[in-house]
C-alpha positions, -999 to +999 in steps of 0.1 A: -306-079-282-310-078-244-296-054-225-292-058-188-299-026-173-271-020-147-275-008-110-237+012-099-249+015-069-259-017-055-219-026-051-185-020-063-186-044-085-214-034-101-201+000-105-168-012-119-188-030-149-212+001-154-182+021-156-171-007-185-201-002-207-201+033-201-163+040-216-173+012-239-204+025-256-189+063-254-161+048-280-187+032-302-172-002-294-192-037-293-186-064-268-169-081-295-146-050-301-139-040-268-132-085-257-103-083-294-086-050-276-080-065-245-076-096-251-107-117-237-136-128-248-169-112-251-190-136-225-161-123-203-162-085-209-203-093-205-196-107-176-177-080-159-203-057-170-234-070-159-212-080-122-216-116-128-177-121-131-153-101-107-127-081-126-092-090-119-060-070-115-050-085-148-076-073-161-083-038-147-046-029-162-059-042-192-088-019-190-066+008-181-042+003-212-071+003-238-090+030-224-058+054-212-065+056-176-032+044-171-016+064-146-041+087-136-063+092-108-091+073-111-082+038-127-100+011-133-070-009-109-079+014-084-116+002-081-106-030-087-083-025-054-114-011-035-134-043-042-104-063-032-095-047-001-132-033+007-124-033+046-095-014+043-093+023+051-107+047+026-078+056+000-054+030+011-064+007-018-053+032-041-025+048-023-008+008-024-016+005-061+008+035-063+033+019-041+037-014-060+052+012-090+073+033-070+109+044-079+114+050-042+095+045-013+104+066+023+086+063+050+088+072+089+065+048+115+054+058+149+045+029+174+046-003+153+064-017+129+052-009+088+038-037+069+061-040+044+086-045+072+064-074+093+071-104+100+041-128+089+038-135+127+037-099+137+008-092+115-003-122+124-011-101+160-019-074+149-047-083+129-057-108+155-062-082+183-083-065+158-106-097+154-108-096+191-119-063+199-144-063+170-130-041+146-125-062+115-144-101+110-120-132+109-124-130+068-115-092+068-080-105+089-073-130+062-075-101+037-053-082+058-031-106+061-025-114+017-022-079+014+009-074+034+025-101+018+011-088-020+025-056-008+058-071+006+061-097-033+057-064-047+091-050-035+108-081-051+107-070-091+131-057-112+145-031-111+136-033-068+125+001-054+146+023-033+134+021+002+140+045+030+126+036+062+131+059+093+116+043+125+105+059+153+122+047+183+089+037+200+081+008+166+113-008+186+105-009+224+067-014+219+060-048+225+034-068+197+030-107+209+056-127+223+094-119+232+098-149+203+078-125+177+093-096+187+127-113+182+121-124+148+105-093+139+138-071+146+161-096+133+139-089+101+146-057+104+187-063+104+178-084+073+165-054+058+190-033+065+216-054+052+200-052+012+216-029-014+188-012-020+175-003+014+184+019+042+168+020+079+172+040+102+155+048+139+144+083+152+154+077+190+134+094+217+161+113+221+153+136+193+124+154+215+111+186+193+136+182+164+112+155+151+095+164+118+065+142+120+040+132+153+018+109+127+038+081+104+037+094+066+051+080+035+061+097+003+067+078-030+083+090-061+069+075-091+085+062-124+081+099-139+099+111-110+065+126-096+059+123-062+032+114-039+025+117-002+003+092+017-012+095+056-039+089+073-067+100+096-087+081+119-110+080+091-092+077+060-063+078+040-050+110+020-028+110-011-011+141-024+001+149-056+004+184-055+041+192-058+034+223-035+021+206-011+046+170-014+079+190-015+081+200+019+068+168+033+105+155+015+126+183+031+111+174+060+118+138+055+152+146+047+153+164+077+144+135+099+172+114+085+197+139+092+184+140+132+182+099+128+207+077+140+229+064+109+221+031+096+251+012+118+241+032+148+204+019+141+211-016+136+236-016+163+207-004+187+181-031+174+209-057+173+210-045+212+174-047+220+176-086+208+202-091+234+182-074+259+203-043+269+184-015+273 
């Protein structure tokens, strides 16, 4: 029998199908074996192994399930996310693999508007800028670009997550494209507001000191009523799962909303904005 030797390093893709045969052949289980388990065939699984087929999210959860890295911290969805969304910022891959599961989802946004919130014109900008001053390639933009609105499809399942969004006031009155963007964008946000399972509200300027948070941070609670916390640096993202460590984050966050305008006060402001009243 031949047996391609594998190189991890050369890519993520190779490591994802080293990492295959590895948790494979430490179970004692052929191609043939592991393909019946989860349901493909074995010129697939050899495939995936030797990197000459790129694992899907399908199946990476299928990986997952037969292995038992289901919920864990180091899944096999999780690399599959980092060969997806290579470009992205380190730990954000896995951090949005959390947030497609989420009970409940609360986060507070500083400056701009949070993706699952954009408009696909608004992004649209963003990411463009980005092109222009050389920070990500066209093809990286276009990735950007499906993984808001993956992210976004992912908050339309049943049973929906609970969303809390608090907004700083400055995601409002900073400008991103045109006044015809900008419009759309905060009449999303109205739209938002207005579902059952949502509530938005904006941290005005006013607030000064009694603001919690100077960076945007987002804190998810899990099916199992864990919970997680997610920001980032200028150089990566950092989840936390330590309850020591999350539970103030939340009281914190709780504290926000109770300094935030209420949800009528905050929709009555961006309703405002549209109109153009200061």
């Amino acid at each position: 029998m031949n047996r391609k030797e594998l190189t991890p390093d050369s890519s993520p893709q190779a490591a994802f199908g080293a990492r295959l045969r590895s948790s494979r052949e430490a179970r004692g289980w052929t191609q043939d074996e592991l393909a019946e388990r989860m349901g493909y065939s074995s010129t697939h699984i050899s495939a995936v192994e030797t990197a000459r087929k790129p694992p899907t999210l399908r199946f990476s959860r299928s990986a997952d399930r037969t292995f038992g890295t289901e919920g864990t911290a180091d899944t096999f969805e999780r690399q599959w996310r980092e060969i997806r969304h290579g470009s992205l910022l380190e730990g954000f891959p896995e951090y949005v693999g959390h947030e497609g599961r989420a009970a409940e989802i609360r986060l507070y946004e500083v400056g701009v508007v949070p993706g699952l919130l954009q408009t696909s014109e608004y992004a649209s900008v963003i990411v463009g800028s980005a092109v222009k001053r050389g920070a990500i390639t066209p093809d990286q933009a276009d990735e950007r670009m499906s993984l808001v609105a993956e992210r976004q499809a992912a908050l339309i399942r049943t049973p929906p997550p609970l969303v809390f969004v608090v907004l700083d006031e400055s995601c409002l009155r900073r400008p991103i494209g045109s006044s015809v963007v900008m419009d759309a964008q905060l009449a999303r946000l109205i739209e938002f507001a207005e579902l059952p399972t949502t509530v938005l509200q904006v941290a005005p300027f006013e607030m000064g000191e009694r603001r919690p948070f100077t960076l945007p941070i987002t804190v998810l609670t899990l099916p199992d009523r864990s919970l997680m916390s997610y920001a980032e640096s200028a150089q990566r993202g950092h989840l936390e799962r330590e309850s020591t460590s999350v539970l103030p984050i939340l009281t914190a966050y709780h504290q926000l909303q109770a300094d935030a305008y209420s949800q009528a006060a905050s929709v009555t402001m961006i309703s405002q904005l549209r109109k153009g009243i200061p």
